[in-house]
ZABA-315600 format. One record per atom (N, C-alpha, C): y negated, x negated, z; residue number from 1; residue in one letter. Coordinates in nm, 3 decimals. Each point is the difference from the previous one (the first is absolute). Layout:
! ZABA-315600
v, u, w, resi, resn
Y, X, Z, NUM, A
...
! end
This chain:
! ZABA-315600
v, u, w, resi, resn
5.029, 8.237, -5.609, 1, X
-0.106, -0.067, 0.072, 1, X
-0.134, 0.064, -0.032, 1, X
0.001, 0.041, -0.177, 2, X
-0.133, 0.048, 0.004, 2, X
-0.039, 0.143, 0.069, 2, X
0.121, 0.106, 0.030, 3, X
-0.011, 0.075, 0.084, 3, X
-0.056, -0.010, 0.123, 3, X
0.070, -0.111, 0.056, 4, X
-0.014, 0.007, 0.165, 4, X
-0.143, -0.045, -0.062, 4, X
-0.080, -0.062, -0.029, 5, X
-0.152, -0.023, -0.020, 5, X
-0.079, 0.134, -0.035, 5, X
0.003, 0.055, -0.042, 6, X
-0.051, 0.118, -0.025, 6, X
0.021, 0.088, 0.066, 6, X
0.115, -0.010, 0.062, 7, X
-0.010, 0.105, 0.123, 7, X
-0.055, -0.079, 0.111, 7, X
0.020, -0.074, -0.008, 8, X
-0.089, -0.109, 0.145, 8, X
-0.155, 0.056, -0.043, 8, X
-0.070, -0.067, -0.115, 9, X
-0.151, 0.038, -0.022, 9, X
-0.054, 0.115, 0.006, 9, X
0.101, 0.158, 0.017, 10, X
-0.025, 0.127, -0.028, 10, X
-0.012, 0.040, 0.120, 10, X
0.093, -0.035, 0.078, 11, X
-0.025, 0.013, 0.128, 11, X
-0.119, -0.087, 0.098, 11, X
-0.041, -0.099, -0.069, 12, X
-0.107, -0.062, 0.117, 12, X
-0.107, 0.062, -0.100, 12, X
0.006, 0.059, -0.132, 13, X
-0.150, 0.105, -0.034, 13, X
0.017, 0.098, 0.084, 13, X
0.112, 0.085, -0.007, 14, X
-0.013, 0.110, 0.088, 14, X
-0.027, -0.018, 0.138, 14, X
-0.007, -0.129, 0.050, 15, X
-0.029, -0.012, 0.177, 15, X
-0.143, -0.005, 0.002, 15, X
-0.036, -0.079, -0.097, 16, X
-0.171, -0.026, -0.013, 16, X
-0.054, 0.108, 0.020, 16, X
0.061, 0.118, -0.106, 17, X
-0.121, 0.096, -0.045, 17, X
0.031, 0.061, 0.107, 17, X
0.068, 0.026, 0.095, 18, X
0.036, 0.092, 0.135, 18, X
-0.079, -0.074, 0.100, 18, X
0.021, -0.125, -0.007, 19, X
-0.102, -0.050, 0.076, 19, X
-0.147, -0.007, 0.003, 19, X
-0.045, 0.020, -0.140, 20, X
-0.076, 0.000, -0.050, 20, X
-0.095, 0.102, 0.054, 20, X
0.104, 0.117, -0.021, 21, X
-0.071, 0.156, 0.008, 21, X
-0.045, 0.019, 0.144, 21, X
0.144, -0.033, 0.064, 22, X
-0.070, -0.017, 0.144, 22, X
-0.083, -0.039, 0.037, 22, X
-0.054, -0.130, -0.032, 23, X
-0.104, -0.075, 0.032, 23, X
-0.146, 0.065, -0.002, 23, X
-0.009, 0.098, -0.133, 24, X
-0.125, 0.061, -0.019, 24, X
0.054, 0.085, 0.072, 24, X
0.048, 0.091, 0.045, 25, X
0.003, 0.114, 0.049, 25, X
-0.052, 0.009, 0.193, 25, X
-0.021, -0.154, 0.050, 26, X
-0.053, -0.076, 0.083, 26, X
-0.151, 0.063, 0.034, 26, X
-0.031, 0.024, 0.125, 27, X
-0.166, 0.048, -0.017, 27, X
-0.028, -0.132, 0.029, 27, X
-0.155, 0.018, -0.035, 28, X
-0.089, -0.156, -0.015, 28, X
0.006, -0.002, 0.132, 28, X
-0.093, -0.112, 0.010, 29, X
-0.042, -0.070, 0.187, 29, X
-0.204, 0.047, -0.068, 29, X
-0.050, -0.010, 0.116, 30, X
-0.156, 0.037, 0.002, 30, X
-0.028, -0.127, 0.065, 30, X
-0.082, -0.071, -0.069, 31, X
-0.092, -0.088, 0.117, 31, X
-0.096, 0.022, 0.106, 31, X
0.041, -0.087, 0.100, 32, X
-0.098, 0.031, 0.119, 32, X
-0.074, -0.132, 0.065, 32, X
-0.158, 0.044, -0.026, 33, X
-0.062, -0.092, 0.048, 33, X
-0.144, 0.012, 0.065, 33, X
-0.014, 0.036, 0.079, 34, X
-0.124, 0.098, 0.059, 34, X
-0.026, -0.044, 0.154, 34, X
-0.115, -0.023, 0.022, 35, X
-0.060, -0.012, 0.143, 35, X
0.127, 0.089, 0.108, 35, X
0.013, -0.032, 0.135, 36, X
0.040, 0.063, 0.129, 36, X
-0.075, -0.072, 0.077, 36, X
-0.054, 0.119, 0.082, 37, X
-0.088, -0.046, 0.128, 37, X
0.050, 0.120, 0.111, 37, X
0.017, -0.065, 0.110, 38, X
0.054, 0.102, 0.103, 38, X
-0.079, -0.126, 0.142, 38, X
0.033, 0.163, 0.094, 39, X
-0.039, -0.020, 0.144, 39, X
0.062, 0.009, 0.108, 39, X
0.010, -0.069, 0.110, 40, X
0.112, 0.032, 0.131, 40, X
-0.050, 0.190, 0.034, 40, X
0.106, 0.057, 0.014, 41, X
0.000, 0.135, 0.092, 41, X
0.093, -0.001, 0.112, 41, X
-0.022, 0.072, 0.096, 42, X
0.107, 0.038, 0.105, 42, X
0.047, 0.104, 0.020, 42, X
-0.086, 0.104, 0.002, 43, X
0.032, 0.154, 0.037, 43, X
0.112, 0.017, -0.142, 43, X
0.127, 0.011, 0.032, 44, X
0.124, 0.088, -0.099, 44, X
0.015, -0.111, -0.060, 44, X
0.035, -0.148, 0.063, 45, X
0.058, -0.132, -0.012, 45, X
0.108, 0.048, 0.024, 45, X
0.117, -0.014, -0.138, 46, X
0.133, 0.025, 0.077, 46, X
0.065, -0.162, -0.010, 46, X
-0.059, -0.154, -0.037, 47, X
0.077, -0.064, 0.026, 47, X
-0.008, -0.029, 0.183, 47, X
0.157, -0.073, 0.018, 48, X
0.044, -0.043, 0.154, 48, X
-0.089, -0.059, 0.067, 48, X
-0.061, -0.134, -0.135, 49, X
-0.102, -0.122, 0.077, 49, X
-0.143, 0.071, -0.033, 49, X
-0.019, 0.160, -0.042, 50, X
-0.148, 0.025, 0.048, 50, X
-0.121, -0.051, -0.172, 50, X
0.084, -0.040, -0.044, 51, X
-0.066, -0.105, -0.119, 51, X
0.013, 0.105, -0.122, 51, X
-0.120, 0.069, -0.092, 52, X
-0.017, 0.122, -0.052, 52, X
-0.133, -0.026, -0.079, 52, X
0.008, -0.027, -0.132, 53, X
-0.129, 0.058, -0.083, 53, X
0.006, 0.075, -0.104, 53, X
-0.087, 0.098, -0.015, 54, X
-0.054, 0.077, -0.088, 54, X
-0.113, -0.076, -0.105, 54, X
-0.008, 0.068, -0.099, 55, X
-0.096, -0.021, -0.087, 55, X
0.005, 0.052, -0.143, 55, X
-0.047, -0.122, -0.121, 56, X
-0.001, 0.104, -0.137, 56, X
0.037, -0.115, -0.127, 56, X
0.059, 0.091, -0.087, 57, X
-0.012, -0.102, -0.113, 57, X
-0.065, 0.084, -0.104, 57, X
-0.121, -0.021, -0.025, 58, X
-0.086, 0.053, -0.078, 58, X
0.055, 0.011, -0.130, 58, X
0.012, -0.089, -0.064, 59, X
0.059, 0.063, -0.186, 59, X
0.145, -0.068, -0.023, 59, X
0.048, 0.034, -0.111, 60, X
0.098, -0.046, -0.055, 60, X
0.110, 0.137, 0.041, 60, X
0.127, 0.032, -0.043, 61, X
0.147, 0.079, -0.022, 61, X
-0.006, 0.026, 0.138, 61, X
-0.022, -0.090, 0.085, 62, X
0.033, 0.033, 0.187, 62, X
-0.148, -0.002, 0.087, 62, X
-0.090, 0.041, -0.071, 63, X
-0.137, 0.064, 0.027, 63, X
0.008, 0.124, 0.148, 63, X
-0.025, -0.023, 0.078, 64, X
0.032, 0.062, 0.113, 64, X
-0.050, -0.010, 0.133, 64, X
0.028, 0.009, 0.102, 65, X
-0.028, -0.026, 0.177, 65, X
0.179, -0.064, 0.025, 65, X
-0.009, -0.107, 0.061, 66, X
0.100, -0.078, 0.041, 66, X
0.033, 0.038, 0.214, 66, X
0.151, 0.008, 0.006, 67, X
0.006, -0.064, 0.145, 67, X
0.098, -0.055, 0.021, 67, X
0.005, -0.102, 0.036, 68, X
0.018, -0.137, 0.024, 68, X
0.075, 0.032, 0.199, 68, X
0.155, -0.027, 0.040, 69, X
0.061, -0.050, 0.114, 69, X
0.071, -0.111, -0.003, 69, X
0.019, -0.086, 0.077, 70, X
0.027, -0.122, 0.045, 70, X
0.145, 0.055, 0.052, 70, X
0.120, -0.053, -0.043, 71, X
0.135, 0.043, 0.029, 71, X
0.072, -0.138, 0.076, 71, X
-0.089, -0.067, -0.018, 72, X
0.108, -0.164, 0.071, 72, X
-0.106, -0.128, -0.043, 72, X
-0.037, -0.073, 0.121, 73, X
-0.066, -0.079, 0.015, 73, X
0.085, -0.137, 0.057, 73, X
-0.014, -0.148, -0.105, 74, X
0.081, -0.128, 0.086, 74, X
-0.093, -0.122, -0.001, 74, X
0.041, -0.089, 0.066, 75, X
-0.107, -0.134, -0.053, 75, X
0.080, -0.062, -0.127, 75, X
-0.107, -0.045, -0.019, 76, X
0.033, -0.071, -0.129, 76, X
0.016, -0.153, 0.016, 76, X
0.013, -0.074, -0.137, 77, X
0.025, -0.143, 0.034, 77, X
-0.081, -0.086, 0.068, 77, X
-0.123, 0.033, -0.007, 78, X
-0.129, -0.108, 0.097, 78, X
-0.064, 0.124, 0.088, 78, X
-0.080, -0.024, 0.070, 79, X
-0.002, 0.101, 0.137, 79, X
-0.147, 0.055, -0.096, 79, X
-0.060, -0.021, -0.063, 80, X
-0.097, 0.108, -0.083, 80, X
0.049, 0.093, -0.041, 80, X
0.159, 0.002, -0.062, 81, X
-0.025, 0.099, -0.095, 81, X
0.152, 0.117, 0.082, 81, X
-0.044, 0.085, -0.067, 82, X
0.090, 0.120, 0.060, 82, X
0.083, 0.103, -0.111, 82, X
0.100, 0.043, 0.017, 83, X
0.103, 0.059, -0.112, 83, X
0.008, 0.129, 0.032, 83, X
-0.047, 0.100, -0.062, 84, X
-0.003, 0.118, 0.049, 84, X
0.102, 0.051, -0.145, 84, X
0.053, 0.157, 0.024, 85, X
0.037, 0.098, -0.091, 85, X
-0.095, 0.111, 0.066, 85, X
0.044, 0.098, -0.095, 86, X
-0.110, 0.119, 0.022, 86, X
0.024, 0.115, -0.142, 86, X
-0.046, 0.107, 0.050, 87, X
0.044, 0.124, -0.068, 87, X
-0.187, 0.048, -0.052, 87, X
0.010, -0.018, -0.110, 88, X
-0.142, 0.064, -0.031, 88, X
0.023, 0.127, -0.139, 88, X
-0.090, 0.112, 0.040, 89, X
0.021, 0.128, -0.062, 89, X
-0.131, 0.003, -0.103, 89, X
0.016, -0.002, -0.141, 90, X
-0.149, 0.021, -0.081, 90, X
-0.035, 0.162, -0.009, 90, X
-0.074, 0.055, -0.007, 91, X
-0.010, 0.173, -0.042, 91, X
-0.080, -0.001, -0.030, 91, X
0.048, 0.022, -0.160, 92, X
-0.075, 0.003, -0.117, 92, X
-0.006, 0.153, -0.062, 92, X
-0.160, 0.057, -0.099, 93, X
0.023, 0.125, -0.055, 93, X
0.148, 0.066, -0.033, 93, X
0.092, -0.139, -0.047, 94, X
0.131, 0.050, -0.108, 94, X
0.114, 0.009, 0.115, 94, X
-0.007, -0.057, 0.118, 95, X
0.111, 0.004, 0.098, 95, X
-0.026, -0.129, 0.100, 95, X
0.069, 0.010, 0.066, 96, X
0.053, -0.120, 0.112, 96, X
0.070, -0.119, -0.064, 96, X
-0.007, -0.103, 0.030, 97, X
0.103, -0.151, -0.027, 97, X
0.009, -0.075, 0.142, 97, X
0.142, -0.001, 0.051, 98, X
-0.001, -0.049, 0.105, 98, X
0.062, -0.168, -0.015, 98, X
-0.084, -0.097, 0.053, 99, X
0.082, -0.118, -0.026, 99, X
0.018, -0.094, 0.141, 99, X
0.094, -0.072, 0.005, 100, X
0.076, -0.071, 0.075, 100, X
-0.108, -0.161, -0.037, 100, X
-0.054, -0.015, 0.125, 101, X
-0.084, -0.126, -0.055, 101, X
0.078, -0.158, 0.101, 101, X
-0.013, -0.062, -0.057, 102, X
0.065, -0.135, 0.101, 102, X
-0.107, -0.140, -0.053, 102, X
-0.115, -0.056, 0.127, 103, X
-0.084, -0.076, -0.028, 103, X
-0.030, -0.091, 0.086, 103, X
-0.083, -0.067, 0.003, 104, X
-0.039, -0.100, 0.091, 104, X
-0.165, -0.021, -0.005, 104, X
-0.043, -0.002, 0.141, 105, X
-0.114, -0.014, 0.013, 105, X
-0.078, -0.151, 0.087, 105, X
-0.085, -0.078, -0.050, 106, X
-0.031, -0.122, 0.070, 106, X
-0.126, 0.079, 0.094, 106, X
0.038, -0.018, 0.138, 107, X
-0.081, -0.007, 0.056, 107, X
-0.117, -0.050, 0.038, 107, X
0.006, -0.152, -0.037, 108, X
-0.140, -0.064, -0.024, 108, X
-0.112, 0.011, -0.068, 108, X
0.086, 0.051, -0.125, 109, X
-0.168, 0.028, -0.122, 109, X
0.026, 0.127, -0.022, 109, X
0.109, 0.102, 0.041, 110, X
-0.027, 0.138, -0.044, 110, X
0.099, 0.020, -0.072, 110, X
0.060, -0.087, -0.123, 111, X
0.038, 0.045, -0.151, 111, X
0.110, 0.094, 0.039, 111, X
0.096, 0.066, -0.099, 112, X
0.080, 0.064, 0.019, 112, X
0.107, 0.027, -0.130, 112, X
0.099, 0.006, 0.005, 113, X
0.117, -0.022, -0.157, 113, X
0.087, 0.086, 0.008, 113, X
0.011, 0.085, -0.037, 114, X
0.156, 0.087, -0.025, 114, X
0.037, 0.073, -0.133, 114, X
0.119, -0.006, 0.003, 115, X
0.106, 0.073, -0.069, 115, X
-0.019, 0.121, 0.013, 115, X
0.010, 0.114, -0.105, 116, X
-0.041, 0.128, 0.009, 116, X
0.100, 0.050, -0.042, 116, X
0.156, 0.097, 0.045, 117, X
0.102, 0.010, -0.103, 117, X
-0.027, 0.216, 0.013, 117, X
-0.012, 0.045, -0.110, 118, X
-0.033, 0.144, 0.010, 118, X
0.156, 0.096, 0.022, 118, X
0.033, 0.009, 0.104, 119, X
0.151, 0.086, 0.025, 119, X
-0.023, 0.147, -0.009, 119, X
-0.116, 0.057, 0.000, 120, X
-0.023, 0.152, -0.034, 120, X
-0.094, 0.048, -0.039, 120, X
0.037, 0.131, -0.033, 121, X
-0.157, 0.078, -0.065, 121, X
0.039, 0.150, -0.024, 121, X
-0.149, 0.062, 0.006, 122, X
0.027, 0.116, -0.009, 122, X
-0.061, 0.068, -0.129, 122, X
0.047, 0.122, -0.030, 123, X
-0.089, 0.041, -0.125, 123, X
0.005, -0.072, -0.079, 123, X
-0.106, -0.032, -0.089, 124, X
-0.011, -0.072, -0.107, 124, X
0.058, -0.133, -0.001, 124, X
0.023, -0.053, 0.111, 125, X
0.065, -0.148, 0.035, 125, X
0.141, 0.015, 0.065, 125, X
-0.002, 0.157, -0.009, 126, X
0.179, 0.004, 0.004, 126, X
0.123, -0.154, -0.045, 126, X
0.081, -0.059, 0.040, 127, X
0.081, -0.054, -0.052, 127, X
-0.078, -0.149, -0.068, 127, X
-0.139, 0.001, 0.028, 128, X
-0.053, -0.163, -0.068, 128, X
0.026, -0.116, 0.110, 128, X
0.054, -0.105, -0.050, 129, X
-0.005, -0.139, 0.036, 129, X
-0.111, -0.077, -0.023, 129, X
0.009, -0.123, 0.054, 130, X
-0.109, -0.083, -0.041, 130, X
-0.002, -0.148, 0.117, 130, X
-0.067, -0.082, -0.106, 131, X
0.002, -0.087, 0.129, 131, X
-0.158, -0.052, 0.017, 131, X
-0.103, -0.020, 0.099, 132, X
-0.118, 0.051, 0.031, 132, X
0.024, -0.199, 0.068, 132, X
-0.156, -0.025, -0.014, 133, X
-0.059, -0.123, 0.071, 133, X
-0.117, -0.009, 0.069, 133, X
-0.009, 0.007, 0.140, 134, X
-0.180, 0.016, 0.051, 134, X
-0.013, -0.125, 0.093, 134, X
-0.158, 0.000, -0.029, 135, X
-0.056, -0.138, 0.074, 135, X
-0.113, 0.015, 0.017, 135, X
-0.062, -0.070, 0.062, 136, X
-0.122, 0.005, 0.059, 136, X
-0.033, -0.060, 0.137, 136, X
-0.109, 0.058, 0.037, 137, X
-0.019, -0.098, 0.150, 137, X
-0.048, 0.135, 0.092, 137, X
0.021, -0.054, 0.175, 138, X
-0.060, 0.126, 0.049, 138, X
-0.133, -0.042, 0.010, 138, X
-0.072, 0.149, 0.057, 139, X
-0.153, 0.041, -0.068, 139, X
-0.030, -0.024, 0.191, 139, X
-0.121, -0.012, 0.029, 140, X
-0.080, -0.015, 0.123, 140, X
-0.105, 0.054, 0.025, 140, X
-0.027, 0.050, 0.086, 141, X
-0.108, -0.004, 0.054, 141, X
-0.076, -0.040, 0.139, 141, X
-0.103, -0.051, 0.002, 142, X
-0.044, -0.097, 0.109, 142, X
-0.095, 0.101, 0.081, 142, X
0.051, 0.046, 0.121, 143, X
-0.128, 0.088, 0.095, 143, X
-0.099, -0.108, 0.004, 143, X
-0.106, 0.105, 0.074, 144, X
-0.145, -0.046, 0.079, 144, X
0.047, -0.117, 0.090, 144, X
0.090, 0.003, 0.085, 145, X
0.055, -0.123, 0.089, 145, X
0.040, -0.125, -0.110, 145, X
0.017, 0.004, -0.091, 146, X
0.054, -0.134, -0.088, 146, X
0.141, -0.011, -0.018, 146, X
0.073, 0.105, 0.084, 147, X
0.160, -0.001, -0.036, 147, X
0.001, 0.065, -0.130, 147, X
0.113, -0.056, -0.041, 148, X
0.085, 0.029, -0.155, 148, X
0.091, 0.074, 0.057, 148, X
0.042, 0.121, -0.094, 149, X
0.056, 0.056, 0.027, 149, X
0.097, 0.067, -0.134, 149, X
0.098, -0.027, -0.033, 150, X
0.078, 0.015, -0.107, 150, X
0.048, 0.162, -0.043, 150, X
-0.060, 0.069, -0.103, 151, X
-0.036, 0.156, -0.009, 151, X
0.122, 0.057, -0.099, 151, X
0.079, -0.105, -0.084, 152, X
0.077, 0.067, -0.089, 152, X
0.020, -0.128, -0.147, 152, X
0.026, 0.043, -0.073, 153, X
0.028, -0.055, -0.112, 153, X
-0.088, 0.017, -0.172, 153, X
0.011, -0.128, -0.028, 154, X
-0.080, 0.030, -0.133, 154, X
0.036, -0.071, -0.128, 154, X
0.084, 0.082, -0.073, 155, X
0.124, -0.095, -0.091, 155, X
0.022, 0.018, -0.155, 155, X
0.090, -0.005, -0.105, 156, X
0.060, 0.033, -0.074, 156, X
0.122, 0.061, 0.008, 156, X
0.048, 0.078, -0.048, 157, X
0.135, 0.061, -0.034, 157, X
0.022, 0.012, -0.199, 157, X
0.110, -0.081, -0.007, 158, X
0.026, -0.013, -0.131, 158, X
0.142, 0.013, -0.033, 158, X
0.026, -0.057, -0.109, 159, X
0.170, 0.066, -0.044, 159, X
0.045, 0.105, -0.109, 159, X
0.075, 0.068, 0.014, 160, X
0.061, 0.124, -0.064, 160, X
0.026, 0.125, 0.039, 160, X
-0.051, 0.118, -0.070, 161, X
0.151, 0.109, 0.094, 161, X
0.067, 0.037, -0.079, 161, X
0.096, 0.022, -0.030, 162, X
0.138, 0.025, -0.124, 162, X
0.035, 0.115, 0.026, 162, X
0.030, 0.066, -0.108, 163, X
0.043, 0.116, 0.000, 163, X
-0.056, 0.130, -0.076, 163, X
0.014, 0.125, -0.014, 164, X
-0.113, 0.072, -0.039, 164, X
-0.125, -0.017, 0.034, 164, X
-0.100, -0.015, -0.100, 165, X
-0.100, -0.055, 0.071, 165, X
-0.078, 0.137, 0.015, 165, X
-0.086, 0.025, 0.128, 166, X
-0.090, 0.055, 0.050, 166, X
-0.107, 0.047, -0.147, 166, X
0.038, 0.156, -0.013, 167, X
-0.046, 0.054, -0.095, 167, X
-0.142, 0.082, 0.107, 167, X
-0.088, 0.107, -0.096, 168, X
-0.128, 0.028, 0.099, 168, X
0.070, 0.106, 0.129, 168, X
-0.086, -0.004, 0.087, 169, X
0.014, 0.024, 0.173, 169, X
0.140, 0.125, -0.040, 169, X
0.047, -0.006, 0.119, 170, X
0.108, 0.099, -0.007, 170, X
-0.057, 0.095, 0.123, 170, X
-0.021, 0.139, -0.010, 171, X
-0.080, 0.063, 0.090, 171, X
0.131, 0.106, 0.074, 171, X
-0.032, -0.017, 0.120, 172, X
0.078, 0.120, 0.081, 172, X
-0.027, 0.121, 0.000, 172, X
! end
């Protein structure tokens, strides 16, 4: 009996420390938490419904010019709000991160909520994951006539990106 115990305990040390090792051998995650502000464009809109912004995220790991397509648009549960997915590309000094976004926007006051999940990257963001959160409200502007006119977005993007993390610019 005292065998089978000692070989029982030798073996769940040896699973630990394998597990163990693995565990560090894990690249970290980077935090992300930095302003996004973007604008409607049209010219080289490749989503279906026409719905396309550009813009920037000034600092933080995914510091860059953003563009933003609209891949599938539905109503949502009360007639304000609307369920979009969408494909948005960051290009940053260190590479590209392309992520798969799925959100909802209230039409009445602007706000806006999505899920940010990162499925690719290039260069330095080769092979990183992550899971990304942005919000905010859309941005306006009111002509000389008094119409409002809704210009783009003005938000947070926060979260993680996992993986090797984005060492300095990777140059071509």
């Amino acid at each position: 009996m005292r065998a089978t115990w000692t070989a029982a305990i030798s073996g769940l040390a040896i699973g630990l420390v394998s597990v163990s090792a693995r565990a560090s051998d894990l690249d970290p995650c980077t935090p992300v938490n930095a302003p996004i502000v973007t604008t409607y464009f049209v010219e080289g809109c490749t989503s279906l419904f026409g719905v396309c912004t550009e813009g920037e995220i000034p600092s933080g790991v995914l510091a860059g010019t953003t563009r933003f397509a609209v891949v599938s648009i539905e109503p949502g549960d009360s007639p304000e709000l609307l369920l979009y997915t969408g494909e948005l590309v960051i290009t940053t000094s260190s590479g590209d991160v392309t992520i798969h976004d799925r959100g909802v926007l209230n039409g009445a006051d602007g706000s806006f909520f999505e899920f940010d999940e990162i499925v690719d990257g290039t260069r330095a963001f080769t092979g990183v994951t992550g899971l990304l959160f942005a919000k905010g409200t859309s941005t306006v502007l009111v002509g000389e006539n008094g119409v409002a006119v809704q210009t783009g977005f003005d938000g947070t993007i926060s979260g993680q990106v996992c993986g090797s993390p984005p060492g300095p610019p990777v140059l071509d």
